[in-house]
C-alpha positions in Angstrom: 105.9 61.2 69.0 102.8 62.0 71.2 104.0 60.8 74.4 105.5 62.0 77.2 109.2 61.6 78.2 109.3 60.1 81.9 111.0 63.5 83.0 108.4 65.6 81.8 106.4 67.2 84.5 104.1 68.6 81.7 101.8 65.1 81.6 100.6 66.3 84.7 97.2 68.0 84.8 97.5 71.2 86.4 94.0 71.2 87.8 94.0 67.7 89.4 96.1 65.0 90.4 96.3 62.8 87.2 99.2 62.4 85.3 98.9 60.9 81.6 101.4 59.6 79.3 100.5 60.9 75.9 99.9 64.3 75.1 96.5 63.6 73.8 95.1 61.8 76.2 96.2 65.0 78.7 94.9 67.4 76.0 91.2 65.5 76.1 91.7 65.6 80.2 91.8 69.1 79.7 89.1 70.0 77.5 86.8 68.0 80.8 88.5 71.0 83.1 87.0 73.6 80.8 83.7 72.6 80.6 83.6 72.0 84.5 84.7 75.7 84.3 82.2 76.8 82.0 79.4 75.3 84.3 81.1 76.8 87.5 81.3 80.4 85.6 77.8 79.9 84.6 76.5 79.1 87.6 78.5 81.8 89.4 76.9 84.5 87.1 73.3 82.9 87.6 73.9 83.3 91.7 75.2 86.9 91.1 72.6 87.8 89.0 69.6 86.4 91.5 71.4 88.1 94.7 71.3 91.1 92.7 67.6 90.9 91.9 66.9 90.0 95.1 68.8 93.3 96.5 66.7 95.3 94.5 63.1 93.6 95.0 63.8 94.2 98.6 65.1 97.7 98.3 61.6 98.2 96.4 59.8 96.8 99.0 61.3 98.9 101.8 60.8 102.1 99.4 57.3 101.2 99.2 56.9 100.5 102.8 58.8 103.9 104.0 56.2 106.1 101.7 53.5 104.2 103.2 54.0 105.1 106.2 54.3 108.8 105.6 50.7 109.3 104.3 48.9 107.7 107.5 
């Protein structure tokens, strides 16, 4: 109980190239994939979130430089 017959394709991790024996020491593998993907979503959403706020300081910027111009 707890390990892997030698047939069994599921002692494979799915996100890498290691293969484990027993179930548990795949199941603790797994739990290092997730919180790599946590940080990777995380990050993601940080990048999006700056690109976005730098869209719009620009867009203000050239707002502000457009009316500018128009009252000289």
């Amino acid at each position: 109980m707890g390990q892997l017959s030698e047939n069994d394709q599921s002692g494979a991790s799915p996100s890498c190239a290691a293969v484990f024996y027993k179930v548990k020491s795949r199941s603790a593998h797994m739990k290092s994939h997730a919180e790599q993907e946590k940080k990777a979503a995380a990050l993601r959403l940080k990048e999006k979130e700056a690109a976005a706020a730098a869209a719009h300081q620009q867009a203000l910027q050239e707002e502000s430089g457009a009316g500018a111009g128009d009252k000289g």
